[in-house]
C-alpha positions as CSV (number, residue, x, y, z in Angstrom):
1,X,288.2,-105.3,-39.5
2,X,290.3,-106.9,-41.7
3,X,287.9,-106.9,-44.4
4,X,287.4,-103.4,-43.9
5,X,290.8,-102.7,-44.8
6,X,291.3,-104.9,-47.6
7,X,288.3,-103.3,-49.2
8,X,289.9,-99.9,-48.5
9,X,293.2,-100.9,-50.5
10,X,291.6,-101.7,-53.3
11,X,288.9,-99.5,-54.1
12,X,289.6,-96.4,-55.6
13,X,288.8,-93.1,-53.6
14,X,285.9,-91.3,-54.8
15,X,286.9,-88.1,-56.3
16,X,284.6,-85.1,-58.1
17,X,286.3,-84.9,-61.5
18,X,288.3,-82.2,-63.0
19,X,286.8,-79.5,-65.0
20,X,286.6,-80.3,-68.6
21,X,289.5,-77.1,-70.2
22,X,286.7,-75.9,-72.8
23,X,283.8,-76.1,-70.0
24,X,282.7,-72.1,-69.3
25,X,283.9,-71.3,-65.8
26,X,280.6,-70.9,-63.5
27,X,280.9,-66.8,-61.5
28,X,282.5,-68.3,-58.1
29,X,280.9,-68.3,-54.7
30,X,283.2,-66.1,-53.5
31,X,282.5,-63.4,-56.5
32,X,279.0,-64.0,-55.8
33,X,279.1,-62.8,-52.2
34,X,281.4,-59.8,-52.5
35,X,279.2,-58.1,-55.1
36,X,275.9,-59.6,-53.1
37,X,277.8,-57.8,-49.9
38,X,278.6,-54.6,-51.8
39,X,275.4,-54.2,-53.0
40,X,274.1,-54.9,-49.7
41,X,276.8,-52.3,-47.7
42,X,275.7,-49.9,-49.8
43,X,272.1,-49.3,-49.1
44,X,272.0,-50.3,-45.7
45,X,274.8,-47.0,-45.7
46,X,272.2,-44.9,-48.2
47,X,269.1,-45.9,-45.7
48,X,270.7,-45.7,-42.0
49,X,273.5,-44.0,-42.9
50,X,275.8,-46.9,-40.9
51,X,276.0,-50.4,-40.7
52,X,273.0,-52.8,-39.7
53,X,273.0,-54.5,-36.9
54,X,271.3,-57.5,-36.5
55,X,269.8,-59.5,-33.4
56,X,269.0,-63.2,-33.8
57,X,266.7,-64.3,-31.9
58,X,265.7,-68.2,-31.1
59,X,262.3,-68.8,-30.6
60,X,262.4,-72.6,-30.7
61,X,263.9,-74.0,-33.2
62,X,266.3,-77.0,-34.0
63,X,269.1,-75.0,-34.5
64,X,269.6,-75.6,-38.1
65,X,269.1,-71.9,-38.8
66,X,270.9,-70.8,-35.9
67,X,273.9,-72.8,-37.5
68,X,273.8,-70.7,-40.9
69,X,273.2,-67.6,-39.3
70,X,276.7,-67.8,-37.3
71,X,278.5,-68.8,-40.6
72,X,277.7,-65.3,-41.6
73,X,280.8,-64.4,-38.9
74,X,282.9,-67.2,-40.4
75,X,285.5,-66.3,-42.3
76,X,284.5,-67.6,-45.2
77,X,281.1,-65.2,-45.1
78,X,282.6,-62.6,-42.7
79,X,279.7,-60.4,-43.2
80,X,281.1,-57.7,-40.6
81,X,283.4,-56.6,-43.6
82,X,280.1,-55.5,-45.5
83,X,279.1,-53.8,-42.5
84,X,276.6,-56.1,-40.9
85,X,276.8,-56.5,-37.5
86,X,275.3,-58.5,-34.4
87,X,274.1,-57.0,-31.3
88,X,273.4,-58.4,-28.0
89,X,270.5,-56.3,-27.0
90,X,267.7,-55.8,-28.5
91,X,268.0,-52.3,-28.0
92,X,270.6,-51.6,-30.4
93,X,269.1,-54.4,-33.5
94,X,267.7,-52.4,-36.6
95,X,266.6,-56.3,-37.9
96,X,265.5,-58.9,-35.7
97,X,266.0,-62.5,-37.3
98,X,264.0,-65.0,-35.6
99,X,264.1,-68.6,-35.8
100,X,261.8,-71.2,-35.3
101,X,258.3,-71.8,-34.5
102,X,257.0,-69.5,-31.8
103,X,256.8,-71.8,-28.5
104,X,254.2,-71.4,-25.7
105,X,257.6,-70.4,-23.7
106,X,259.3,-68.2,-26.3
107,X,255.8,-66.1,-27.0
108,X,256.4,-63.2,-24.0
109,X,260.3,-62.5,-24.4
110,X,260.2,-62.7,-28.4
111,X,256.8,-60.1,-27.5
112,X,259.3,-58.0,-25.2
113,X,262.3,-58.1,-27.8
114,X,260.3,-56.8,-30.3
115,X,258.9,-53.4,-27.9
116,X,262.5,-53.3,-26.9
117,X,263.7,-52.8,-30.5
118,X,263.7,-49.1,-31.7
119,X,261.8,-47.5,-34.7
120,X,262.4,-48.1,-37.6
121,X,262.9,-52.0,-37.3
122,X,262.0,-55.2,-39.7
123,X,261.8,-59.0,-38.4
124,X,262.5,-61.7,-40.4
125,X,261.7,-64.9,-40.4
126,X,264.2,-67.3,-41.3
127,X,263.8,-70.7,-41.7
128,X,260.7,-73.0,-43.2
129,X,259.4,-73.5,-39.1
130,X,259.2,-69.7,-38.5
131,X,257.5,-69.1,-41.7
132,X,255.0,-71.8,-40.5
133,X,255.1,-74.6,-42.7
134,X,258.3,-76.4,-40.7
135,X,258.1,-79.7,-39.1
136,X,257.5,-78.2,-35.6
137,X,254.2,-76.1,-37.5
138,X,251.6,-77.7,-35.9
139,X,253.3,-79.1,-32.5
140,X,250.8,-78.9,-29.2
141,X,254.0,-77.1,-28.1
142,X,254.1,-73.8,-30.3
143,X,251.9,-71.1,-31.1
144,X,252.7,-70.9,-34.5
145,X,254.7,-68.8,-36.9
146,X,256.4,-65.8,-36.2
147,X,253.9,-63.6,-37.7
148,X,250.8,-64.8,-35.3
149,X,253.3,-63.0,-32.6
150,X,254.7,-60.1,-34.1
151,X,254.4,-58.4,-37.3
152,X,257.2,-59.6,-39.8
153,X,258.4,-57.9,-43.1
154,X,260.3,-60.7,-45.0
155,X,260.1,-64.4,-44.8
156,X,263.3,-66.2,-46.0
157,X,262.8,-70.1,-46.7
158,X,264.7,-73.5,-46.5
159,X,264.7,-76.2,-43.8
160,X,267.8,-74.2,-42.9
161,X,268.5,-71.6,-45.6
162,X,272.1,-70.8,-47.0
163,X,274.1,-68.5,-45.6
164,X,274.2,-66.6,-49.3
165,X,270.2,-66.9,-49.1
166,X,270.0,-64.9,-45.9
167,X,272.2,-62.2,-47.1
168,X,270.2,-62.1,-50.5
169,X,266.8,-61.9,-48.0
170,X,268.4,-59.3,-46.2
171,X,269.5,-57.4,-49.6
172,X,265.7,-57.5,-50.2
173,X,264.7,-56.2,-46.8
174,X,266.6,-53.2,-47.6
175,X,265.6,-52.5,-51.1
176,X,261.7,-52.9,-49.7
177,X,262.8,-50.5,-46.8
178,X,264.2,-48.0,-49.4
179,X,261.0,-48.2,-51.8
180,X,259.1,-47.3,-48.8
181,X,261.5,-44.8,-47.7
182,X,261.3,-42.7,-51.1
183,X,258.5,-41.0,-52.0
């Protein structure tokens, strides 16, 4: 213990250093996402006509993605502001973002969610394991990807994706939806 705090007196703190003045200033995060969100308000608006709203569904994952996915409500991300919302029920989801590899357990109620959702809807699937090439890919426990269940429209990677990469997969889930929308 003692060591442990002599050490700690004496070494410096670790520190990121300071901007050099002449360095060009990098677009911040926070620019980033309200054009991203902007862009993104306005042709969910242009194609529904309202917000979209979104149900997440887990169907077996670590929760990495799940983590990410509720930062979006943070209010750093606040996505609501760009008019994305979540929904309970499957009923009232124009996206369904699912998570993880599809487990033996999971298979029937990600099956139901998917009837339960209304026309027109789009499933993504988010994260490396629901795209099917995560560590759980080949477990005796899972069927599989997402897409061996149901039919999905956009696959957004990482081993868990950023928050900012999920709302630039959803940007491209509604510019695809448009394209197909006009003739």
């Amino acid at each position: 213990m003692r060591t442990l705090l002599l050490r700690s007196l004496f070494l410096r703190p670790v520190t990121v250093p300071a901007p050099r003045p002449d360095a060009p200033t990098p677009p911040s995060e926070d620019a980033i996402l309200a054009e991203l969100g902007r862009v993104l308000e306005v042709k969910a608006r242009r194609l529904f006509g309202r917000s979209i709203t979104i149900r997440e569904v887990d169907a077996g994952s670590c929760n990495g993605c799940e983590l990410e996915i509720h930062a979006l409500n943070n209010a750093v991300y606040d996505v609501e502001r760009f008019g994305i919302k979540f929904a309970a029920s499957p009923r009232h989801a124009d996206v369904l973002l699912v998570t993880g590899p599809v487990t033996h357990n999971m298979r029937t109620a990600l099956e139901r969610t998917y009837a339960a959702t209304p026309d027109p809807k789009w499933v993504v699937a988010v994260g490396d394991c629901a795209a099917g090439c995560g560590v759980f890919a080949e477990s005796y426990a899972t069927v599989g990807s997402v897409e061996k269940v149901i039919p999905v429209d956009l696959v957004i990677k990482g081993c868990p994706p950023k928050p900012i990469d999920l709302l630039k997969g959803l940007l491209t889930l509604m510019e695809q939806a448009t394209a197909k929308a006009s003739p």
